[in-house]
C-alpha positions in Angstrom: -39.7 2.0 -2.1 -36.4 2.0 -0.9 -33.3 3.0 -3.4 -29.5 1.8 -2.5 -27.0 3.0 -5.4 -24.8 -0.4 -5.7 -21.8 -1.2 -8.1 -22.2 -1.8 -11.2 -20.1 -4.5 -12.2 -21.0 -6.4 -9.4 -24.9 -6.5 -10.1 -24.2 -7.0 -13.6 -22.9 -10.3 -12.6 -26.4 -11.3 -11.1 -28.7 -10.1 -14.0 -29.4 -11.9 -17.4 -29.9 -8.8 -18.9 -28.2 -5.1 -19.6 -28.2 -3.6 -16.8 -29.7 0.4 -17.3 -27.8 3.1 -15.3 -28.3 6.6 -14.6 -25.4 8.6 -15.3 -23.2 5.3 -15.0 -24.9 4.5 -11.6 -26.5 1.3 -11.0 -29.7 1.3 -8.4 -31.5 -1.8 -6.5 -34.6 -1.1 -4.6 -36.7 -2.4 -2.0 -40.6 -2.0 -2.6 -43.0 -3.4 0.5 -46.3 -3.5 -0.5 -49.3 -4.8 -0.1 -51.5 -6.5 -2.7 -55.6 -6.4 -2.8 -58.5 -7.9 -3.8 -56.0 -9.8 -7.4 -58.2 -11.4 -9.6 -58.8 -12.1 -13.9 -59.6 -9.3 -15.8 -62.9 -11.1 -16.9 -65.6 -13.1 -15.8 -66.4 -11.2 -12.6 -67.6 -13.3 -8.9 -67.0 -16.7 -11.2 -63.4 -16.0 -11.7 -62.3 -14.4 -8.6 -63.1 -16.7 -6.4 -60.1 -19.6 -7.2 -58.1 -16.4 -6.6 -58.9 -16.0 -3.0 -56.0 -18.0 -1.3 -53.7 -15.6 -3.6 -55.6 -12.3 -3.5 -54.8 -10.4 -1.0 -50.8 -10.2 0.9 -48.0 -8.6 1.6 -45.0 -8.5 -0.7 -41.1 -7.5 -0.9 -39.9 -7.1 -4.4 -35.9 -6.7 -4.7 -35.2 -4.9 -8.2 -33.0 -3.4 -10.7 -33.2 -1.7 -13.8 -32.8 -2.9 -16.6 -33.3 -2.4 -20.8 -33.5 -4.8 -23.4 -34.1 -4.0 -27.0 -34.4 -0.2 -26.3 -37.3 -0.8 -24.0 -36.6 0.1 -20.3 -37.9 -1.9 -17.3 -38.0 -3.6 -14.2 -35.7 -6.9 -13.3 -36.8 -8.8 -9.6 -33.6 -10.5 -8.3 -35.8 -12.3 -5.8 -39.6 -11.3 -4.3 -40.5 -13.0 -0.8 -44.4 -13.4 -0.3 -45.3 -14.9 3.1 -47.9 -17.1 0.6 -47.3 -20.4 0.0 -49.3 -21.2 -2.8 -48.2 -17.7 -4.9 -44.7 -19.0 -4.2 -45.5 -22.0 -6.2 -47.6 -20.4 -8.9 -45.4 -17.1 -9.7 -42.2 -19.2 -10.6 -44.7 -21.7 -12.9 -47.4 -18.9 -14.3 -44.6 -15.4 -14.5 -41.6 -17.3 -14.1 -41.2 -14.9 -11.1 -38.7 -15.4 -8.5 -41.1 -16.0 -5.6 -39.4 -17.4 -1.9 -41.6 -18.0 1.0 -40.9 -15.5 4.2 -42.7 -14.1 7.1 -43.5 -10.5 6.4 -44.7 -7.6 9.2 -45.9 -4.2 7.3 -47.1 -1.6 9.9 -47.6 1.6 7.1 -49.5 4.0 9.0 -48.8 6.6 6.6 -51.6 8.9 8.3 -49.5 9.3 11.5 -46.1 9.5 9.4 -44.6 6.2 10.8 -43.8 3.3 8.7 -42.3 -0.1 10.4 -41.3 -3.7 8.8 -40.1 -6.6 10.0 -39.9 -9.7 7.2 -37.6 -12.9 8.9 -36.9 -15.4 6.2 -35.5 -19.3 7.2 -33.4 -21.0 5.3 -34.9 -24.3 5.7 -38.3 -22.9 5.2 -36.5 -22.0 1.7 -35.6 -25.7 1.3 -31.8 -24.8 0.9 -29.3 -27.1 2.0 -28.3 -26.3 5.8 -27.4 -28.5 8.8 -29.4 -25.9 11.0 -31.7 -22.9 10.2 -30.1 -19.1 9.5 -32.0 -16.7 10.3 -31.8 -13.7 7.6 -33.6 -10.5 8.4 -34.7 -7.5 7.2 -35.9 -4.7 9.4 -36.9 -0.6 9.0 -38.3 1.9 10.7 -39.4 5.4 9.3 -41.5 8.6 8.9 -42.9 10.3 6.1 -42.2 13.6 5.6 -45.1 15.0 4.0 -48.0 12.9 4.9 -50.4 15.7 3.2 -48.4 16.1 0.3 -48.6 13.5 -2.0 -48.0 14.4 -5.7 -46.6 12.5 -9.3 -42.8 12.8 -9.4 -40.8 15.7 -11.1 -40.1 15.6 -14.6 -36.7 14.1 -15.2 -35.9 13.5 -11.4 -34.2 10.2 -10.1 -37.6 9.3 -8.3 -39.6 9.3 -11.7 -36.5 7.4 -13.3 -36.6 5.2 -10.1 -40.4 4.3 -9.8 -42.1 5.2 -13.4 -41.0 1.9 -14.4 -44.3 -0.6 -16.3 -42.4 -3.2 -18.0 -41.1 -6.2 -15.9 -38.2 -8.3 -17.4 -38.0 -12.1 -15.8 -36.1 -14.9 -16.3 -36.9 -18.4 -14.8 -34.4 -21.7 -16.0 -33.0 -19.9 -18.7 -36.3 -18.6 -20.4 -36.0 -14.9 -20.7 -39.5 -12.9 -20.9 -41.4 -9.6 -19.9 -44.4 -8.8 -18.9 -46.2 -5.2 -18.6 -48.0 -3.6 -15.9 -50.3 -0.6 -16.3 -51.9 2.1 -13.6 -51.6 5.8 -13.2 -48.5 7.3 -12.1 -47.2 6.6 -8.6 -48.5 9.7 -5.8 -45.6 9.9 -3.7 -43.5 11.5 -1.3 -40.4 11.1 0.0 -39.8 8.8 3.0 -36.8 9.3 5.8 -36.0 5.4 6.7 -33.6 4.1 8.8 -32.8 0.4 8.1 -32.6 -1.6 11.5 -31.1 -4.7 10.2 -30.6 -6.1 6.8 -28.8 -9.7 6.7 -31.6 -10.7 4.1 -30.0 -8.8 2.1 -25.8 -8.7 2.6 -26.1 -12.5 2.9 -28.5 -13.1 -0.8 -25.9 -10.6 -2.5 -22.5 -9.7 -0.7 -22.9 -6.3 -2.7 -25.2 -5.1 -0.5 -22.2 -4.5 2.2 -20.8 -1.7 0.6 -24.6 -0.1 -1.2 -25.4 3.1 0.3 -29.2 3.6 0.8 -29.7 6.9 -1.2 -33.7 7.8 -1.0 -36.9 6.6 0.0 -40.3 7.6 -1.5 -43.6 6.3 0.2 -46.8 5.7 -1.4 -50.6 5.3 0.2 -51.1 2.8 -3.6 -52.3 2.7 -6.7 -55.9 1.1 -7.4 -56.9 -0.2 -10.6 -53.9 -2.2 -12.0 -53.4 -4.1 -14.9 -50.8 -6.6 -14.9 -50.6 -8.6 -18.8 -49.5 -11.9 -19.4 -45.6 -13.1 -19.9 -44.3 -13.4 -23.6 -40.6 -14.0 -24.6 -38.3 -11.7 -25.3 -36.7 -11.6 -28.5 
């Protein structure tokens, strides 16, 4: 998980709902990630297996916070999945912003080294362009304490940052949440150092004048629960 501090106003702008800040600061971040083994919550083997196409791949999720109603969560400006049938089904099922680009993780957290690479084309996104434009995002990293992976501190910016297990979407105008459950993130912090990032400047100008703050690094979570989408009220 990557955290730039952004302005406020400015991502206000792009999300349908309050934006929540820390101390008057406004946050996006980056979380790369890998998904597993997806499937229902029921039926076992027999409902899995239409899953399989979907199950298992990488992910980037752009995000903000948000709160709505007193409740604090989770708002994706955009998630890229280099899946072309989940970036069909998320917009239809969660109403999630899915895109289609080509996504690189090499997370060898054992040796302290992270690497990405994701490369996203504009045609490929079926937008409107006489030729393609390339748009990139690129890291490289180490973790500084591969050995010491523990919950975040009470009250700290990472537990604000990452505790987060209600997700707030909206998809043509229909606003609506969804929860997510699993235990508390084991982290550490992560030193990155962000190699290119027109994916990014060129999706939201704001992104030129962020300043990438922190970066906390995770080996996963196993277990989780995602619920179904209801509207928001």
């Amino acid at each position: 998980m990557i955290h730039y501090e952004v302005d406020a106003g400015r991502l206000q702008a792009e999300v349908p709902f309050e934006l929540d800040l820390m101390r008057g600061r406004a946050f996006v971040s980056l979380v790369c990630f890998t998904m597993r083994g997806m499937r229902p919550g029921f039926g076992g083997d027999l409902t899995a297996w239409p899953l399989k196409l979907i199950s298992t791949h990488e992910f980037l999720n752009v995000r903000t916070y948000v709160k709505h109603r007193q409740e604090s969560g989770i708002y994706f400006l955009v998630e890229w999945v280099p899946n072309r049938v989940s970036a069909i089904l998320g917009p239809a099922v969660f109403g999630l912003p899915y895109r289609f680009g080509r996504i690189t993780y090499n997370h060898f957290w054992e040796n302290g080294t992270v690497t990405c690479h994701i490369r996203v084309d504009l045609k490929e996104e079926r937008q409107t362009q006489s030729r393609a434009e390339r748009r990139a995002l690129s890291y490289a990293g180490t973790i500084e304490e591969r050995a010491g992976f523990k919950n975040c501190e009470d009250a700290s910016l990472d537990e604000w940052l990452m505790e987060r297990y209600t997700a707030f979407t909206c998809h043509r105008g229909r606003r609506r949440f969804f929860r997510v459950w699993h235990e508390p993130w084991m982290q550490t912090r992560a030193s990155i150092s962000m190699k290119e990032q027109t994916l990014l400047e060129r999706n939201w100008p704001l992104f030129r004048d962020s300043r990438l703050i922190s970066a906390n690094f995770s080996p996963g979570a196993r277990n989780v629960w995602m619920g179904w989408p209801h509207r928001t009220r």
